[in-house]
C-alpha positions in Angstrom: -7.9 41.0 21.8 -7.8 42.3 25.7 -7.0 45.8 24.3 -10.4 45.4 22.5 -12.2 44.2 25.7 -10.6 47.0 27.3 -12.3 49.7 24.9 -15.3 47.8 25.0 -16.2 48.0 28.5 -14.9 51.5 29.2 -17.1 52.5 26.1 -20.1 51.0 27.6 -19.4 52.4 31.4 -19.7 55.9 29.1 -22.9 55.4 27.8 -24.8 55.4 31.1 -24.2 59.0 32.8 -26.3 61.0 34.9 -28.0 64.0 32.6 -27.0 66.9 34.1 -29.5 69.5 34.9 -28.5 72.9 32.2 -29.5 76.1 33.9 -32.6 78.1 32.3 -30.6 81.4 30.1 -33.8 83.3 31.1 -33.8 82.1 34.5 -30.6 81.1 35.4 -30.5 80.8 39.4 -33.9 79.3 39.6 -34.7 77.3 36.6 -32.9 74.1 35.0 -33.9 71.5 32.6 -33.3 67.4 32.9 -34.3 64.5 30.5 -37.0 67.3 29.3 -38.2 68.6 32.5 -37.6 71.3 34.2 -37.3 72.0 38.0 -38.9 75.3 38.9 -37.9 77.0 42.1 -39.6 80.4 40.8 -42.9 79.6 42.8 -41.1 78.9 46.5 -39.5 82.4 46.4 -40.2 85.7 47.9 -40.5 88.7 45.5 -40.5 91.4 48.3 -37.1 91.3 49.3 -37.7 89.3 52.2 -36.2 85.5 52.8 -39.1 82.3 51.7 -37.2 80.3 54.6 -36.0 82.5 57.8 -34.1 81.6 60.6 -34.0 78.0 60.0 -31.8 76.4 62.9 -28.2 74.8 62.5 -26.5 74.4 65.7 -26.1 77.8 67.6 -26.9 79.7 64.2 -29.5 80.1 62.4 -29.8 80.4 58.0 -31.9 82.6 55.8 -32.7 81.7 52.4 -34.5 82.8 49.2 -34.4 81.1 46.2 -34.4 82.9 42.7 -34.4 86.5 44.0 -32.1 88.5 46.3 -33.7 90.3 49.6 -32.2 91.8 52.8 -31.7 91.0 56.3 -29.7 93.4 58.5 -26.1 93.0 57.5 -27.2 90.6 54.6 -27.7 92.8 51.6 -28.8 91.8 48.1 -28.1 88.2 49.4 -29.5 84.1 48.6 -28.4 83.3 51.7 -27.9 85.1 55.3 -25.6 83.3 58.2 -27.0 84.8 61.7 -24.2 83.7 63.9 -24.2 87.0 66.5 -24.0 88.9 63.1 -25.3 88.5 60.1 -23.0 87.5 57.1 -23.7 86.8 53.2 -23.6 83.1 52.3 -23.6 84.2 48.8 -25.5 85.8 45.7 -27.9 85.1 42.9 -25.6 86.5 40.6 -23.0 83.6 41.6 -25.8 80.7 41.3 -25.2 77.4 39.5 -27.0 74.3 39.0 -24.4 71.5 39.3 -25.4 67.8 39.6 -23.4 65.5 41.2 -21.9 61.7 39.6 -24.7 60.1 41.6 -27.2 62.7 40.1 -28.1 64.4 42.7 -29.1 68.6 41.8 -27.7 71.5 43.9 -27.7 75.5 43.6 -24.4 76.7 44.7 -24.3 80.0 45.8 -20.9 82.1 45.9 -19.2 85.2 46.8 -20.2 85.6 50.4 -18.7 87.6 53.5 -14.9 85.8 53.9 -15.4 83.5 51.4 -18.7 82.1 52.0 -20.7 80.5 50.1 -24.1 77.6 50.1 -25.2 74.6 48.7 -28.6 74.0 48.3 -29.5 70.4 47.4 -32.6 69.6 46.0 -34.9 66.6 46.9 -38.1 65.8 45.3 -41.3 64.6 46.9 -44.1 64.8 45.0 -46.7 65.0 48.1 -44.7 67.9 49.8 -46.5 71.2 48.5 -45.1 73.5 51.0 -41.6 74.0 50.6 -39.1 72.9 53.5 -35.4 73.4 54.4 -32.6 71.5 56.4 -29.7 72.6 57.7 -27.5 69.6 56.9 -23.3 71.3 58.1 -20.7 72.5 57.1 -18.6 70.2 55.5 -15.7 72.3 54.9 -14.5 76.0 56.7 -16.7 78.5 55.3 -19.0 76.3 53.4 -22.8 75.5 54.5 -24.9 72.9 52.8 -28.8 72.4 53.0 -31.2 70.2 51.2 -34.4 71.7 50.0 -37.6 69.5 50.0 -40.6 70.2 47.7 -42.7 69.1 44.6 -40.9 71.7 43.0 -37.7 70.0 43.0 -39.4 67.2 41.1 -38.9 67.5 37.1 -42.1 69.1 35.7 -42.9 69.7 39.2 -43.6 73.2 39.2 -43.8 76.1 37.3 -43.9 80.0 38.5 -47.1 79.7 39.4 -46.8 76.4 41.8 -47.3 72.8 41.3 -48.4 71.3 37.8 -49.4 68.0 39.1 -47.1 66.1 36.8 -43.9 65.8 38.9 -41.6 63.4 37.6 -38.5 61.3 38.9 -40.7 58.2 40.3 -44.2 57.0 41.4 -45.8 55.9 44.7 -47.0 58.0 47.5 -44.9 60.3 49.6 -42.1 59.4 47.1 -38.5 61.2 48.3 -35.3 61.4 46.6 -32.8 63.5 45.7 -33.5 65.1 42.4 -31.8 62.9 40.1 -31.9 61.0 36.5 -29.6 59.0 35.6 -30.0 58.3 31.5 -28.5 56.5 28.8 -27.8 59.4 26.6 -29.6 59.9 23.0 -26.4 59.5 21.2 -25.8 56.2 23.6 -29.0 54.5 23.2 -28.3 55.0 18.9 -24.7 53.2 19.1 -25.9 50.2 21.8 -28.9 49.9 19.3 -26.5 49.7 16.3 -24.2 47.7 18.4 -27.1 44.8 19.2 -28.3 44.9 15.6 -24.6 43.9 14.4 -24.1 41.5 17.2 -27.3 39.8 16.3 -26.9 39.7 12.2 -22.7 39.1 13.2 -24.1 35.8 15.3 -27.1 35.0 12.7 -24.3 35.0 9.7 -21.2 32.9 11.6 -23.5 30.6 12.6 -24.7 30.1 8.9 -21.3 29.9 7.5 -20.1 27.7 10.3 -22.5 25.1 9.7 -22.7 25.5 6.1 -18.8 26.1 4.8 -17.3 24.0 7.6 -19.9 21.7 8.3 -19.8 22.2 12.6 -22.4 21.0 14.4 -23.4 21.7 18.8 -22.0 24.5 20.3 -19.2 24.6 17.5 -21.4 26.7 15.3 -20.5 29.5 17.6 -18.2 32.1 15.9 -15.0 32.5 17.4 -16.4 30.3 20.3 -13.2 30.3 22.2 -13.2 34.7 22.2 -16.8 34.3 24.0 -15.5 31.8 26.2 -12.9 33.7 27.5 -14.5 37.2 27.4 -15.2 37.3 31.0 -11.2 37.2 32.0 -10.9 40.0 29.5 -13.8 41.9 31.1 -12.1 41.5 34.5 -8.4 42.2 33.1 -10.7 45.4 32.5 -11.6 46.4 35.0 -8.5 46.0 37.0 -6.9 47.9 34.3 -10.1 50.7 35.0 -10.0 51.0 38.5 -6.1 50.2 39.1 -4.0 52.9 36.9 -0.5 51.6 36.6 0.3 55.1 37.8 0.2 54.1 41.5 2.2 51.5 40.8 4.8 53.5 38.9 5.2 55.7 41.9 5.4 53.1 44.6 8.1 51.2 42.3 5.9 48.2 42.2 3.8 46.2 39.6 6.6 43.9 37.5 7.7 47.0 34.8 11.1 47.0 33.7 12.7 50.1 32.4 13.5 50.1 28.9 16.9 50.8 28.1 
């Protein structure tokens, strides 16, 4: 009966995800789609081989970047992003460009495949009242890797299009509203099972209930099918997640936890 508890709870933690954002085919380095939406990055960038954000500041260097299409800047060539640090170097390309979204749901470009090893992330935060684009150095948090976030309507779902703003950005109300782009969703095919999984709780507690009081004649809280299951459901729950969030592998390694070999 814990086992089942077990599979239970794991199988509902599964259900809620955060819907990754799948990159345009068309427009792979600028476009993505989310819970119907799409973020648009076609309208901030520069189509004259020139960088839409230039010489934006990070310590004793400053960044270049272009979203969607590639431009030039000294030793930068054919490049998303440019690294002046008493040279210019590559940060990477929009050949290498992925959408990835992260387990809280935030949505970043990565850009690979610059000079040394190089390469960007760009995350994206949405706020619907920011029409003109902006851009943050934020640091490198490893050797060789540079992150920024990118502010804009257009980083809202349904945001923009290549044109500009639509007026119907998504991902929250209110004024001045800022957040990383994100959307966490119950999936389709997770909203069907929890919806089947109510219904047969519902007729599963509508039919004990009858045959309890009916067949075996209980009355009070004794009409409750397999009352002493729902009673105890919340130690199984928790013998869950220990079992979740404490794998028996650490305490294989550190020879501790109670197992016995088995001769």
């Amino acid at each position: 009966m814990k086992l089942l508890a077990v599979l239970v709870f794991v199988a509902l933690v599964s259900f809620v995800k955060c819907e990754k954002c799948e990159a345009d085919n068309k427009h792979a380095s600028c476009v993505c789609a989310i819970g119907g939406k799409n973020i648009d990055l076609r309208s901030l960038a520069h189509n004259d081989g020139t960088a839409a954000f230039h010489d934006i500041k990070g310590g004793s260097d400053s960044y270049s970047y272009n979203p969607c299409n590639s431009f030039t800047d000294g030793g930068c060539n054919e490049v998303a992003g440019c690294q002046n640090a008493g040279g210019k170097r590559s940060m990477g390309t929009q050949s290498s460009a992925t959408f990835e979204t992260s387990d809280k749901g935030v949505v970043s470009v990565t850009y690979k495949g610059g000079n040394g090893g190089r390469n960007m992330i760009v995350k994206l935060e949405c706020n619907q009242d920011q029409k003109t684009a902006s851009l943050k150095f934020d640091g490198e948090p490893s050797k060789l890797q540079y992150s920024f976030t990118l502010t804009s309507v257009c980083a809202c779902p349904g945001g923009c299009n290549e044109k500009g703003p639509t007026g119907g950005g998504g991902g929250g109300g209110g004024k001045s509203k800022s957040h990383h782009s994100s959307i966490g969703r119950v999936g389709i095919p997770g909203i069907i099972i929890l919806s089947l999984s109510c219904l047969a709780f519902v007729s599963y507690c509508i039919a004990g209930m009858i045959i309890m009081r009916v067949r075996y004649e209980k009355t009070g809280a004794d009409i409750i099918p397999h009352k002493r299951l729902w009673l105890e459901l919340p130690f199984y729950v928790k013998d869950g997640v220990k079992l979740t969030f404490s794998p028996c592998i650490r305490s294989c390694k550190t020879g501790q936890g109670g197992y016995k070999s088995v001769s």
